[in-house]
C-alpha positions in Angstrom: 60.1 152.7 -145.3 60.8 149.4 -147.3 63.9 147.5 -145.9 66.8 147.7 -148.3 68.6 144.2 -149.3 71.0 143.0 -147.0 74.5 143.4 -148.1 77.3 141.3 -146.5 80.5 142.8 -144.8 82.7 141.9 -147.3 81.0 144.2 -150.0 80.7 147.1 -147.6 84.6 147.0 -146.9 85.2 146.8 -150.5 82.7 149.8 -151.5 84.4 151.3 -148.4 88.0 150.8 -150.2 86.5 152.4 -153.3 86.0 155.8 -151.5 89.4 156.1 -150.2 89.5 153.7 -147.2 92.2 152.0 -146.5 91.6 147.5 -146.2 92.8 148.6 -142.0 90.7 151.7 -141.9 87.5 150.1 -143.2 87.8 146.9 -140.6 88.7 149.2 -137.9 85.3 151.7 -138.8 83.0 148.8 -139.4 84.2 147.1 -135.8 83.1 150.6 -134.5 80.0 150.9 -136.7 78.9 147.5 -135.4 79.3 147.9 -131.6 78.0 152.1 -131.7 80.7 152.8 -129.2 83.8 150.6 -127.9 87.1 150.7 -126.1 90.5 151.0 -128.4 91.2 147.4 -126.9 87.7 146.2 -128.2 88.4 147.5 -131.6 91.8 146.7 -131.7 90.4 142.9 -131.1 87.8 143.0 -133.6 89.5 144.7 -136.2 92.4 142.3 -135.8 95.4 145.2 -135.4 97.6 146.6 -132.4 95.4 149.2 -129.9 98.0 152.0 -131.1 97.4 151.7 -134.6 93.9 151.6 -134.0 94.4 155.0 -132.2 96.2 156.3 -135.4 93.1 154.8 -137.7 90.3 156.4 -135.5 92.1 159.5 -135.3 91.5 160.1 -139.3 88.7 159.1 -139.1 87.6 161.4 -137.1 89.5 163.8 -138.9 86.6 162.7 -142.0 83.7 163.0 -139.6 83.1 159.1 -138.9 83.9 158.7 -135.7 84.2 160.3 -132.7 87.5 159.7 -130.1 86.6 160.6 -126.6 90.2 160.5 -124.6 89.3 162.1 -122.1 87.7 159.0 -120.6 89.2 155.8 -119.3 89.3 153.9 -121.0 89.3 155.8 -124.8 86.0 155.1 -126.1 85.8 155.5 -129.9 82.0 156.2 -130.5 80.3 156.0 -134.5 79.0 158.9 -136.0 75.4 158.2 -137.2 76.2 157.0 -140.8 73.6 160.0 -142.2 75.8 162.3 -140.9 78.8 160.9 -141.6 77.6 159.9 -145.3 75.5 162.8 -146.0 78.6 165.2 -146.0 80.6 162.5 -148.1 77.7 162.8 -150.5 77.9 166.5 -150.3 81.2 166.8 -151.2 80.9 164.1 -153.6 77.6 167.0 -155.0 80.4 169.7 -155.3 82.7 167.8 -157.2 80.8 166.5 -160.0 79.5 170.2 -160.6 83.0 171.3 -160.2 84.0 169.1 -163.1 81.2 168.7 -165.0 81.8 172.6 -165.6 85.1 171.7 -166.4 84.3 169.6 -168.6 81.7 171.1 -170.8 84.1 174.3 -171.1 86.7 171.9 -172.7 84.3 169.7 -175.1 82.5 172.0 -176.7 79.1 170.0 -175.5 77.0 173.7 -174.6 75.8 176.5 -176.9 77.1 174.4 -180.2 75.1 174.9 -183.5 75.0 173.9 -187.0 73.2 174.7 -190.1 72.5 171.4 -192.2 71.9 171.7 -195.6 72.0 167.7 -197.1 69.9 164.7 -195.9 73.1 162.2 -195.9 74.9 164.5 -193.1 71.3 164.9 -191.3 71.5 161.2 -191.4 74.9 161.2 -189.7 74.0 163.4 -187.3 70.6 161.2 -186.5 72.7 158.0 -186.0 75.3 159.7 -184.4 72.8 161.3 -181.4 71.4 158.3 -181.1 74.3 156.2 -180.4 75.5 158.8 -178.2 72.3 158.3 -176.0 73.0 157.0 -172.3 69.2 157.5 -171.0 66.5 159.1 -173.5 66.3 159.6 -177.0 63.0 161.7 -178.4 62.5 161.2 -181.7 59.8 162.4 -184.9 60.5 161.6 -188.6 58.6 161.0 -191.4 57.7 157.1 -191.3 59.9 156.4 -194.8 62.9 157.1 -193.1 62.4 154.5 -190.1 65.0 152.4 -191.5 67.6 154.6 -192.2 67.7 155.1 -188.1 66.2 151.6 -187.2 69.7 149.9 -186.7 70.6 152.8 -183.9 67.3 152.9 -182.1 67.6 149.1 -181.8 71.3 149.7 -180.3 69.5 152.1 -178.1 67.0 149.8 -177.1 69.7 147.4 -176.2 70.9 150.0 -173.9 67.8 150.7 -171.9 67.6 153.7 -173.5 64.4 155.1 -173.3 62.8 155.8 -177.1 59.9 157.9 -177.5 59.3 157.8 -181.5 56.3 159.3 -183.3 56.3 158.2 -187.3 54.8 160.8 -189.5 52.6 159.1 -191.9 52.2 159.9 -196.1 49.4 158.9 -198.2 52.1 156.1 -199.7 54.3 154.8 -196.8 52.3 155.3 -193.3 53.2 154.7 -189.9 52.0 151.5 -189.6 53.6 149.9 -192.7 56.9 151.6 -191.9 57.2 149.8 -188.5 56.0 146.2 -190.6 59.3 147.0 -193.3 62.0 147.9 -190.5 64.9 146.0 -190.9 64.2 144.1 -187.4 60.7 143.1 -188.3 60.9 143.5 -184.3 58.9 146.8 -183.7 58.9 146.4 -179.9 63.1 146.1 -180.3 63.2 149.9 -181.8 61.1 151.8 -179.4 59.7 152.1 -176.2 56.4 153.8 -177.5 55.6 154.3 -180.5 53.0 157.1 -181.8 51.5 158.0 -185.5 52.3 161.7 -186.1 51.0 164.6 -188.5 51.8 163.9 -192.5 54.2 167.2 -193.0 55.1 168.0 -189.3 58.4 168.8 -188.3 61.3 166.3 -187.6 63.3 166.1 -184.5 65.4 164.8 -182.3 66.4 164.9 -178.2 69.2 163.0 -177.6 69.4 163.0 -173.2 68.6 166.4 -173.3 72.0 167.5 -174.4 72.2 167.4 -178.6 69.6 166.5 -181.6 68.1 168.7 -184.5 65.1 169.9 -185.7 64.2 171.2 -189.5 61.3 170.8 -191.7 59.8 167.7 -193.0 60.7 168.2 -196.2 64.5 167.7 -195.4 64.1 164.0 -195.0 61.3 163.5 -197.0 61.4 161.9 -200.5 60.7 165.4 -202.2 63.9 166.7 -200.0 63.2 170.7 -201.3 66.1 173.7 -200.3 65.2 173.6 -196.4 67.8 173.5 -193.7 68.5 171.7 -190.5 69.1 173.2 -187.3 71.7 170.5 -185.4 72.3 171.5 -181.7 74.9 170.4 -178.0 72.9 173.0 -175.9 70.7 171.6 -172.6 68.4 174.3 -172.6 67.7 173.8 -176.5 67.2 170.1 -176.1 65.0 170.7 -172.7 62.4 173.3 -174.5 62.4 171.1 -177.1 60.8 168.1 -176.0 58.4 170.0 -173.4 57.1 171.6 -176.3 57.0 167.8 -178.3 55.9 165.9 -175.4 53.2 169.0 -175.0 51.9 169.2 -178.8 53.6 166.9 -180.7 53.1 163.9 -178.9 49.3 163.6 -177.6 48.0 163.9 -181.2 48.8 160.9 -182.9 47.7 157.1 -182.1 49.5 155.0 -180.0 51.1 152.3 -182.1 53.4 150.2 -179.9 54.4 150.0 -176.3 57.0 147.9 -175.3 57.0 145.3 -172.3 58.3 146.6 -169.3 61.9 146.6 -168.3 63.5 144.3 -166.0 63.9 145.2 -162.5 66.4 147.0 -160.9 67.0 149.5 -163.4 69.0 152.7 -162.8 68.3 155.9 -164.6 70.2 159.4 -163.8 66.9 160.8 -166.3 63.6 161.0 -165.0 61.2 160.3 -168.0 63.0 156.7 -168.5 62.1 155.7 -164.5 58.3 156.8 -165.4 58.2 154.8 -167.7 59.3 151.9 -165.9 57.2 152.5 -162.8 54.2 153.1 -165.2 54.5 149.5 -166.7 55.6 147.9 -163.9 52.4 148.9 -162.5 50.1 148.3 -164.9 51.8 144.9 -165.2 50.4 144.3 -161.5 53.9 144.7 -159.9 54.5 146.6 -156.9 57.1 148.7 -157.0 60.1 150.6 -154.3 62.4 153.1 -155.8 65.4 154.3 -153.9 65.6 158.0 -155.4 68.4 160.8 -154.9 66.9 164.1 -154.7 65.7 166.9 -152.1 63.3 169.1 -151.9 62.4 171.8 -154.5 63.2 174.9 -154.1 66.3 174.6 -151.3 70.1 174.2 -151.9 70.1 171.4 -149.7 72.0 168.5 -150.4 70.6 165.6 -153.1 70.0 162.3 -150.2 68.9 159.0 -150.9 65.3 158.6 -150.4 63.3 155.1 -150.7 59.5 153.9 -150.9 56.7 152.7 -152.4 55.5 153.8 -155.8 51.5 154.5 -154.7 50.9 156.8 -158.0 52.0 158.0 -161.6 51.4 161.2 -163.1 52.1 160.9 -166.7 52.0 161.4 -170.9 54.1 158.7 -172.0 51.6 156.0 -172.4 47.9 155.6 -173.2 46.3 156.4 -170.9 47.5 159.6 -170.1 46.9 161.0 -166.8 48.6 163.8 -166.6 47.8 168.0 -166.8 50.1 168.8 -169.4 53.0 168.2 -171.5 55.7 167.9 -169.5 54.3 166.6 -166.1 56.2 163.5 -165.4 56.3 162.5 -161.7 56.1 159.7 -159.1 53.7 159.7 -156.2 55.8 158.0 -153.2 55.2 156.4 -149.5 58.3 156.5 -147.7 56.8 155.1 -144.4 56.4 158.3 -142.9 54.8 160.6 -145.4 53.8 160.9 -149.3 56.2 163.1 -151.5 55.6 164.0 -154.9 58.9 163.1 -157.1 59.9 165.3 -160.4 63.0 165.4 -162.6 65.6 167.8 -161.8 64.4 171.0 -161.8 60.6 170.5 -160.9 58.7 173.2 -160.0 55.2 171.4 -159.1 56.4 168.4 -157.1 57.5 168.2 -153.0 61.3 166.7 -154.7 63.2 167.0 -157.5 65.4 164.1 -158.7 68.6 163.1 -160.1 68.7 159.7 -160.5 66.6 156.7 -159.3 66.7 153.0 -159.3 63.4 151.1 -159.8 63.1 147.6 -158.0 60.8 145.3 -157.2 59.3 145.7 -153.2 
């Protein structure tokens, strides 16, 4: 397994702080941590507190699984609890709470099973700019190529974001794909997208904003001969999720690749899967080896998400000419932790050994 970068004491006692230690607690546990097993005196010395308070420390510490107090030796010998015990139920309960709240807080902002009927192009356009800017990770995106610069403004704040941008330009026999990229307002095409892909005159337009909100309606909504169609505008995962597997699966693969961007600078964090494809992918074909330190577990268990690092060795994907993958939706990263090779998906994969929930790309 690649070695992770060194990280001095005084950041892990601040990180330690951060998660509810107190500036005492985390000197006392890291004068354990570093010796495996010690006297209270020995701690006490180290840590630079009394031997009785270091009784009081280690005995809620303990309490929270981190250490172990054995009194009923002489001298008290305060023993660490291997830090993937210790951490893995920290991370466990850490699992809990964000689906604890995260329920919480999509029953309060209306995020899930929200839709709208949109009738006029200037509220579609709203809505476009609106999902866009909302974007934290991936925004999926196929419009006729006329209206490029009515969104070109937000895709390049998205671009500024490290947002992925995955935008297919349906062409007309006046204003085609090409020519639309040449006219954006940026006269930066690489500054708009991540790929960029020529689409079908007349097919639909759409939009997938991180999987959580866009729209789709016929071309003729924002089209110059805008007719009596409607918009469908959507907040529902599932939606969004169908969405682009059936875009990335039909959509997508027809047109010609017009513009791929350089690849990101390393480390990059992404809590979506496509985006850290995407960056492995160029990295790669850049030359660049690549380590990713992922936090997932395997498919099909209710075990608990763990961080897991290693070696990019593979790519299965459709993001980028050329493609290599069996269909649509097949996204995933072929990885040599030093012991084995695991196949890594997004969350919910089905055909991979792991399923992810976010991953940080970095150089080896």
């Amino acid at each position: 397994m690649p070695n992770k970068p060194d990280i001095d004491a005084a950041t892990i006692r601040g990180k330690l702080q951060q998660y509810g230690f107190s500036e005492t607690a985390a000197e006392t546990y890291l004068a354990v941590v570093e010796r495996g097993s010690a006297t209270a005196s020995t701690v006490a010395e180290a840590a630079g507190v009394s031997t009785s308070y270091v009784y009081d420390v280690c005995d809620d510490l303990a309490a929270d699984g981190f250490v172990t107090v054995e009194d009923h030796r002489t001298p008290t010998e305060i023993r660490a609890v291997d830090p993937a015990d210790a951490f893995g139920r920290l991370k466990s309960d850490l699992d809990t709470l964000e689906s604890a709240v995260t329920a919480r807080y999509q029953q309060h902002t209306g995020e899930e099973d929200t839709f709208e009927v949109v009738k006029s192009r200037p509220t579609m356009d709203k809505r476009l700019e609106s999902h866009i800017d909302a974007a934290d990770s991936e925004v999926v995106l196929q419009l006729p190529a006329q209206r490029l610069p009515t969104v070109a403004d937000a895709l390049k704040r998205a671009r500024d974001r490290d947002v992925l941008v995955l935008l297919s330009l349906n062409g007309d026999p006046n204003h085609g794909p090409r020519g639309a990229l040449k006219t954006s307002p940026e006269g930066d095409a690489d500054g708009i997208a991540s790929v960029v892909r020529s689409g079908l005159a007349g097919g639909p337009s759409l939009l997938a904003a991180d999987q959580r909100r866009g729209f789709v309606s016929p071309a003729t909504l924002l089209s110059w001969d805008h007719d009596e169609t409607r918009a469908i505008a959507f907040r529902q995962h599932d939606v969004a999720s169908v969405l682009v597997g059936s875009y990335l699966g039909n959509y997508w693969p027809i047109g010609e690749e017009l513009l791929v961007a350089r690849p990101p600078s390393l480390p990059v964090t992404y809590r979506m899967f496509r985006p850290i494809v995407f960056a492995v992918t160029l990295q790669l074909r850049a030359g660049n080896d690549v380590a990713v330190d992922l936090y997932a577990r395997r498919v099909g268990t209710d075990d608990s998400f763990e961080t897991i690092s290693g070696t990019v060795v593979d790519v299965r994907q459709n993001l980028v000419s050329p493609v290599n993958s069996d269909f649509g939706f097949e996204n995933s990263l072929i990885v040599d932790t030093g012991s084995e090779r695991i196949s890594v998906g997004g969350v919910d994969a089905f055909l991979e050994d792991y399923e992810c929930k976010q991953a940080t790309v970095r150089p080896t």
